[in-house]
C-alpha positions as CSV (number, residue, x, y, z in Angstrom):
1,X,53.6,176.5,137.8
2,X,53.5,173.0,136.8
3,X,57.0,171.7,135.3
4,X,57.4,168.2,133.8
5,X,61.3,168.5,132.4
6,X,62.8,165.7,130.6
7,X,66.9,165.2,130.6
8,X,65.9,165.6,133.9
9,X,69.2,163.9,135.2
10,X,72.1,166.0,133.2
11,X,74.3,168.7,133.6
12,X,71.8,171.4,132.8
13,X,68.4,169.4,133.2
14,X,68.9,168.7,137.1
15,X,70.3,172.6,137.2
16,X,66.9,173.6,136.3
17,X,65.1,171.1,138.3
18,X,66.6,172.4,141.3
19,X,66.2,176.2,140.0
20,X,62.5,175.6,139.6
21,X,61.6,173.8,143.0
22,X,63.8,176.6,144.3
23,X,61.7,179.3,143.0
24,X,58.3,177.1,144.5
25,X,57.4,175.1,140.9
26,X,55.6,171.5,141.0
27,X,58.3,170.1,139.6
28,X,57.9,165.9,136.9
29,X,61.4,165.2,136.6
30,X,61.2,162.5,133.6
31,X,63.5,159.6,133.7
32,X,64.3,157.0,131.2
33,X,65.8,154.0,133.3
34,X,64.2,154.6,136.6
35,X,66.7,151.4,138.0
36,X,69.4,153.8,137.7
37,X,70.4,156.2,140.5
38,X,69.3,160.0,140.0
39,X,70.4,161.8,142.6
40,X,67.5,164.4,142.1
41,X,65.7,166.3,145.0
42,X,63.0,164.4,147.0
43,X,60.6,167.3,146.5
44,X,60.8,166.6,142.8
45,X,58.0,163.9,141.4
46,X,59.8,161.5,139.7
47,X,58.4,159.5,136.3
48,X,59.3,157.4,133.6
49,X,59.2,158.4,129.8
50,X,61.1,159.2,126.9
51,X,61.1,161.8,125.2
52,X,61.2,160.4,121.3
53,X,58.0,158.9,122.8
54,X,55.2,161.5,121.1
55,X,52.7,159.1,123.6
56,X,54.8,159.7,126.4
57,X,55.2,163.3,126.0
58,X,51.7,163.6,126.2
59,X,51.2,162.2,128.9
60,X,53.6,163.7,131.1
61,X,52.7,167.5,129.5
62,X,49.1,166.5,130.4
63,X,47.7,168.9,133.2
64,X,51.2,170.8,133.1
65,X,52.0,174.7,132.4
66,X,55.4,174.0,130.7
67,X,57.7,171.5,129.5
68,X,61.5,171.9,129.8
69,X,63.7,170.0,127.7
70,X,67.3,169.8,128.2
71,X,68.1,166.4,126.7
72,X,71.6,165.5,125.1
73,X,72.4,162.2,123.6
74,X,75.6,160.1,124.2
75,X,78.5,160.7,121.6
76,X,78.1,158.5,118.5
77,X,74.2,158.5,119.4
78,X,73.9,162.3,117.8
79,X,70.8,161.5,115.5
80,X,68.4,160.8,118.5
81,X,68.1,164.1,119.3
82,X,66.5,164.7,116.3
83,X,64.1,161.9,117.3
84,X,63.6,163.4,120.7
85,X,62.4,167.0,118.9
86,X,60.0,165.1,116.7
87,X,59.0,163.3,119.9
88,X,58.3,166.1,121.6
89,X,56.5,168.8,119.5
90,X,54.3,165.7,117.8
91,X,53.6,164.9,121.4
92,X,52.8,168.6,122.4
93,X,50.8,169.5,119.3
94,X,47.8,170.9,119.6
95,X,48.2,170.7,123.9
96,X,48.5,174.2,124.4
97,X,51.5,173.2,126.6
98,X,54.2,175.1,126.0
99,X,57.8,174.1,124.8
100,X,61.4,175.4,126.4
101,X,64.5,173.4,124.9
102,X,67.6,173.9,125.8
103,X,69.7,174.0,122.1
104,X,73.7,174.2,121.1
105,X,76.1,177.2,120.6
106,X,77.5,176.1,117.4
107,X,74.6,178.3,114.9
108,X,75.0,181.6,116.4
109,X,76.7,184.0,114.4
110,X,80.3,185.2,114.9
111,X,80.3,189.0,115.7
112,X,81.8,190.4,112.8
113,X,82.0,187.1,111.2
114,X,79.6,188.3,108.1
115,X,76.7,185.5,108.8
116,X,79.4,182.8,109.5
117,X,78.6,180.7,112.6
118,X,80.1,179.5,115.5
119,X,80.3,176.2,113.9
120,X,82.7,177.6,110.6
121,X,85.3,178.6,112.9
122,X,88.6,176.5,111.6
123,X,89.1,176.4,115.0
124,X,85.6,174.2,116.2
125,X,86.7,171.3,118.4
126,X,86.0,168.3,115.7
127,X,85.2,166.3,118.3
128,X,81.7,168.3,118.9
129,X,80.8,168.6,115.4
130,X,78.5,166.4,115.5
131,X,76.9,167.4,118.3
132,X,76.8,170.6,117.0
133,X,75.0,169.6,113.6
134,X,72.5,168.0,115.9
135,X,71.5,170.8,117.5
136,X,71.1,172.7,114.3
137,X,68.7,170.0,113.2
138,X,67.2,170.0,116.2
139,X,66.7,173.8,116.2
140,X,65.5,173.8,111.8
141,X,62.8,171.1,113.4
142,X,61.1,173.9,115.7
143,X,61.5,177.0,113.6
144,X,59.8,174.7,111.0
145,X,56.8,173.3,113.5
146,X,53.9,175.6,113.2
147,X,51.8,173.7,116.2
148,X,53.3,173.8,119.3
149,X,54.5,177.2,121.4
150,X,58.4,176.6,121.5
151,X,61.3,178.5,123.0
152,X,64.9,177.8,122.1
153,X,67.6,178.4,124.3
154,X,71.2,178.1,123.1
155,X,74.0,178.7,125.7
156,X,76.9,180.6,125.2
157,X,79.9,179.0,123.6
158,X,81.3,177.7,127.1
159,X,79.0,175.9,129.2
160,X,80.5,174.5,132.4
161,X,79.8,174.3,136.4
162,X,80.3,176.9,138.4
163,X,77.9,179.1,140.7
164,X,74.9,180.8,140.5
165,X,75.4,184.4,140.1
166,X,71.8,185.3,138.7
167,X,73.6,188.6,136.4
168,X,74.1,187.8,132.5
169,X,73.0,189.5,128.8
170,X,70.0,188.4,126.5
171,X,70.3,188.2,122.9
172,X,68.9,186.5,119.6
173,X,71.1,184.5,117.3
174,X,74.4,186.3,117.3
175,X,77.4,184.7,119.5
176,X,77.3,186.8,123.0
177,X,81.0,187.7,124.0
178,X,82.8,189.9,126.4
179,X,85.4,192.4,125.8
180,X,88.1,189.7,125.7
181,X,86.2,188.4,123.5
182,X,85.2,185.1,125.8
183,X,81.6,183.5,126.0
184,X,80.8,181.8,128.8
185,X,77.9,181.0,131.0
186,X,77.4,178.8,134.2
187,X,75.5,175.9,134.2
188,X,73.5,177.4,137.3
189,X,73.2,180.6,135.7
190,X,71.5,178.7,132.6
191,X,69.2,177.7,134.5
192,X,68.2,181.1,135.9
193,X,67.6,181.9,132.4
194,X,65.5,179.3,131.4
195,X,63.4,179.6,134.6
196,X,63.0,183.2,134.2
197,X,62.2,182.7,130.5
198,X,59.4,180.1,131.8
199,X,57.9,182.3,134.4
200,X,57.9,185.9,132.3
201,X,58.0,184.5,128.3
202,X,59.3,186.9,125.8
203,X,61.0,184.6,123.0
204,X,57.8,182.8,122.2
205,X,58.1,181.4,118.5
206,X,62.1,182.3,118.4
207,X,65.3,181.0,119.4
208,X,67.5,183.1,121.9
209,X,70.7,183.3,124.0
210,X,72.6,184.1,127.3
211,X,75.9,184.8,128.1
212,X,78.3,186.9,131.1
């Protein structure tokens, strides 16, 4: 499979870059400042493009199976992902490419919570709020898109490093916990998800989730 991924240099993005070469994918990582150092894997084919770039992003989806998307704008710099979404399905329309973004926590529903979301919890970290709001925008802009084959992937509520254990539960748009009541997921184990999600789809149209 042919892979271009942008955010290709984050937390998650170069988790699934590595993931996909891993698993024998022709991997574009897409970078933005191609000056700066990447530290991605030689097999990878690196190019430059952004993302809120509909011109770009179809270019770099030309010829390719699947774009992954896994982007995440600096603090006070929220709005752009917003930009990014638009980018990228305007660039995608009509392609026949398919979509797989990599979303937020903060709109699934509490278990139990009567539709309230992850997000209304007194207890959100303010500090990620915005953040938060962003990736509801972001995921209103694909449910609303009626052009482009999109998945939507949102994590579970803790999102961190750790190792690649390959074992984890599916669902839609309810918050996945365990029996204490935790949600967690590795960053590695994300992208085992999203990699098995782009080789066997099943939440074409939809958003869904992962979690221990």
């Amino acid at each position: 499979m042919r892979i271009t991924v942008f955010g290709a240099t984050g937390n998650v993005g170069s988790r699934v870059v590595a993931e996909a070469l891993a698993r024998g994918h022709k991997v574009t990582a897409v970078l933005r400042d191609p000056a700066k150092p990447h530290g991605l894997p030689s097999a990878a084919a690196i190019a430059v493009g952004d993302a809120r770039n509909a011109e770009d992003v179809a270019r770099l989806a030309a010829g390719q199976d699947l774009v992954i998307t896994a982007t995440r704008p600096r603090p006070g710099s929220e709005g752009e992902l917003a930009v990014a979404t638009r980018g990228l399905l305007a660039g995608l329309a009509g392609t026949g490419v398919r979509l797989l973004a990599v979303g937020g926590a903060g709109s699934l529903t509490i278990p139990g919570g009567g539709g309230k979301t992850v997000a209304d919890d007194p207890d959100f970290p303010t500090e990620i709020l915005p953040i938060s709001r962003a990736c509801s925008e972001q995921l209103d802009l694909y449910r609303a898109d009626t052009h482009v084959d999109w998945t939507y992937l949102s994590p579970a509520a803790l999102l961190e490093p750790g190792v690649r254990t390959g074992r984890f539960r599916l669902g839609r748009d309810e918050l996945l916990v365990d029996a204490d009541g935790n949600s967690v997921i590795s960053m590695e184990d994300l992208a085992v998800v999203l990699l098995d999600e782009a080789e066997q789809p099943v939440h074409r149209r939809t958003r869904f989730t992962a979690a221990y």
